[in-house]
RODO-2510 file (C-alpha; in nm, 4 decimals, decimal comma):
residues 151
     n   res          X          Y          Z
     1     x     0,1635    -2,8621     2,4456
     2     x     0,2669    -2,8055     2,0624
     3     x     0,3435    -2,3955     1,9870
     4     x     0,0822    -2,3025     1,7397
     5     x     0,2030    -2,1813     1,4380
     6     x     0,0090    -2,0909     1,1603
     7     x     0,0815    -2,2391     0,7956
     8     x     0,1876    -1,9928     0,5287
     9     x    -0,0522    -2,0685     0,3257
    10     x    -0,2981    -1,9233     0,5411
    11     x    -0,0455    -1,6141     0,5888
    12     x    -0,0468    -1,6045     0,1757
    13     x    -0,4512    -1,5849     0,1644
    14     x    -0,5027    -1,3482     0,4246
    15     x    -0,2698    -1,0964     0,2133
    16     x    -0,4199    -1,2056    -0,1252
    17     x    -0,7961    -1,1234     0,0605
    18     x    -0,6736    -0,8117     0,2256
    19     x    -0,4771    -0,7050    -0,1214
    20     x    -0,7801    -0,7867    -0,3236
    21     x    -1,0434    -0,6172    -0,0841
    22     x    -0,8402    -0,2718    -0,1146
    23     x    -0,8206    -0,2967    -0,4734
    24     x    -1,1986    -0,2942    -0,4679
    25     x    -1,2385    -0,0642    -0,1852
    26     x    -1,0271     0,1884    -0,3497
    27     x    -1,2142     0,1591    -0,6830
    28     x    -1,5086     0,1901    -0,5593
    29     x    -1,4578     0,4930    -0,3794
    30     x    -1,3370     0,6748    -0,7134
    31     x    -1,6452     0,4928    -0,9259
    32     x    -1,9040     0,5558    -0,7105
    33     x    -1,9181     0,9245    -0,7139
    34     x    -1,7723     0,9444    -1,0766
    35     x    -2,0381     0,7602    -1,1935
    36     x    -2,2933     0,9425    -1,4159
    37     x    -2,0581     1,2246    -1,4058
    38     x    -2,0307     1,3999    -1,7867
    39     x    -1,7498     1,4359    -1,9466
    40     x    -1,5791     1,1392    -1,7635
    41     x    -1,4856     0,8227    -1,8840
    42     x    -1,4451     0,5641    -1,5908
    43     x    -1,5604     0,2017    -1,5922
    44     x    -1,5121    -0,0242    -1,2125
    45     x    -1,3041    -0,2444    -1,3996
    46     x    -1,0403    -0,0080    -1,4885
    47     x    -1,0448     0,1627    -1,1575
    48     x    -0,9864    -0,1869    -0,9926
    49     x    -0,7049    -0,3086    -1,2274
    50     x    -0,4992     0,0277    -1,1778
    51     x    -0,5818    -0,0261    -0,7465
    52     x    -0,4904    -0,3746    -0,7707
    53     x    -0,1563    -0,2915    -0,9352
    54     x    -0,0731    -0,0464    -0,6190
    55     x    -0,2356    -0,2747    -0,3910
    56     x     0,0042    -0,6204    -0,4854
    57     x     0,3272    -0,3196    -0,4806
    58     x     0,3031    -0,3535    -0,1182
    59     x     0,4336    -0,7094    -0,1417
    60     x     0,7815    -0,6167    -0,2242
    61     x     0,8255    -0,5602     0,1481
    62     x     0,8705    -0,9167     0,1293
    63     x     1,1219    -0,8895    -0,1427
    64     x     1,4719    -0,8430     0,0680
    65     x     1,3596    -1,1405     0,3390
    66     x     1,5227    -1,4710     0,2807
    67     x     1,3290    -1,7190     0,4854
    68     x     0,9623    -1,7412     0,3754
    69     x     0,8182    -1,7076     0,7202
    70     x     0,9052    -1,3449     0,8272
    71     x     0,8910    -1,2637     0,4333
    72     x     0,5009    -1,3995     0,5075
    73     x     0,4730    -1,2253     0,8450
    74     x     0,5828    -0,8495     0,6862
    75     x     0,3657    -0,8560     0,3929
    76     x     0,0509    -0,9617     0,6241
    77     x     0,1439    -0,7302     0,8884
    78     x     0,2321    -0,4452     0,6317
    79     x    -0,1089    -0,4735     0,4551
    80     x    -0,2682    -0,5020     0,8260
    81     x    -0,1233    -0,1483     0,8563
    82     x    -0,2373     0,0760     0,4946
    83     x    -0,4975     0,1876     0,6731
    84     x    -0,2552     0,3521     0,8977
    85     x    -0,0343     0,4556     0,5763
    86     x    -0,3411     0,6178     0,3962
    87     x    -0,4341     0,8351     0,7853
    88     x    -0,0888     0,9455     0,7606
    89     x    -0,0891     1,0221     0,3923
    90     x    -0,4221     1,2450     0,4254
    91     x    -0,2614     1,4225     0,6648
    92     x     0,0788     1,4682     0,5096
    93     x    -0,1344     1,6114     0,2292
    94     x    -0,3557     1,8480     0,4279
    95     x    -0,0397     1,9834     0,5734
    96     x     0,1561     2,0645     0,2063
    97     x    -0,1480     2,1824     0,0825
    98     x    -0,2401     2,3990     0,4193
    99     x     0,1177     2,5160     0,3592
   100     x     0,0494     2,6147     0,0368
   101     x     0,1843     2,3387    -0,1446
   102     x    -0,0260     2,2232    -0,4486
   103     x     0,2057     1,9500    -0,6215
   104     x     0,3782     1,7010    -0,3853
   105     x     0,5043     1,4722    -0,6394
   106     x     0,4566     1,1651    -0,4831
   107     x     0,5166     1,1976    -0,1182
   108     x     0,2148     1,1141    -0,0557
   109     x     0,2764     0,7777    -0,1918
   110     x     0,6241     0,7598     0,0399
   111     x     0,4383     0,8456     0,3500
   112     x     0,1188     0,5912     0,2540
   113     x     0,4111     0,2819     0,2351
   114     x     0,6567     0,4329     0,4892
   115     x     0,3981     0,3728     0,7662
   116     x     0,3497     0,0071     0,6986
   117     x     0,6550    -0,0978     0,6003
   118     x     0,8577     0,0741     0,9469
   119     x     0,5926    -0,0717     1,1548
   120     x     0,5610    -0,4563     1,0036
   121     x     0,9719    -0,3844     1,0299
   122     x     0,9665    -0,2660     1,3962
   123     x     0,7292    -0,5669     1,4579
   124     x     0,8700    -0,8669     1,2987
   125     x     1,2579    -0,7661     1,3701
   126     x     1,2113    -0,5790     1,6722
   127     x     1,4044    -0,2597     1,4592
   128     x     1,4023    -0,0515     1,1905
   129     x     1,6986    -0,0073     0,9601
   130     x     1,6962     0,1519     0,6279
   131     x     1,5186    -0,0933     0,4661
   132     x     1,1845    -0,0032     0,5006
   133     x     1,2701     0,3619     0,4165
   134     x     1,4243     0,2477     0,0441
   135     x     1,1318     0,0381     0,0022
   136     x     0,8398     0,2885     0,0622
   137     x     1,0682     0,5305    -0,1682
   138     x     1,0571     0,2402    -0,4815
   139     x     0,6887     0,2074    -0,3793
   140     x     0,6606     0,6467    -0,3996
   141     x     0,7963     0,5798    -0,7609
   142     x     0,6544     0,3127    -0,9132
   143     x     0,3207     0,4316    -0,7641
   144     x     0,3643     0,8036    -0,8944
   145     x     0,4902     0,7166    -1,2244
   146     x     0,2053     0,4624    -1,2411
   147     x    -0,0842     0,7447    -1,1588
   148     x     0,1607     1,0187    -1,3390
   149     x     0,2843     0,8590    -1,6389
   150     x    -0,0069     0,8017    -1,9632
   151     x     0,0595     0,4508    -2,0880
***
């Protein structure tokens, strides 16, 4: 019996589809209630481009691999597990803000990639090294100075 492996070009779709469908599940959770709203300018479109930006910066977890396969395995895996990222990001903020906390400068963003990125890690290599911790702090950057910073 042959060992089934999958191709990764399917790997490579799943993470566009699951990169894409964010993008549009994040925007439309901003639009929808912003819509109508005076005094605010917000259009789907823009709300999607600026998602889909943070959405593909989850693919530099494949950045440091050198064989394509695992490189294909993390990102999939990692984008399998935002959900998880965003739980632990809600609740990250709840408890700075319950602690009286009102600007976390970007943490939040840390903890939403840290998540993913340690457990694709854990579950492709079987360990976590610093690696996922350096990459979910680039990610806290980039993603705070992209929300942060007018361009």
């Amino acid at each position: 019996m042959k060992n089934a492996r999958s191709s990764p070009l399917s790997h490579l779709a799943v993470a566009l589809a699951l990169t894409v469908a964010y993008a549009v599940g994040a925007a439309w959770f901003y639009y929808a209630p912003a819509r109508g709203e005076p005094n605010l300018d917000v259009t789907f479109r823009g709300l999607f481009i600026h998602f889909l930006f943070l959405s593909f910066l989850f693919w530099i977890v494949a950045i440091p691999e050198k064989k394509p396969f695992p490189a294909l395995n993390l990102l999939v895996l990692t984008l399998l597990m935002v959900p998880a990222g965003v739980v632990a990001s809600l609740l990250c903020l709840f408890a700075l803000s319950g602690a009286g906390l009102r600007e976390t400068y970007g943490i939040e963003y840390v903890v939403l990639a840290l998540v993913p990125f340690a457990v694709a890690h854990k579950l492709v290599k079987g360990r976590v090294l610093a690696v996922p911790f350096i990459l979910a702090v680039l990610y806290g950057i980039t993603a705070y100075l992209w929300v942060n910073v007018p361009w």
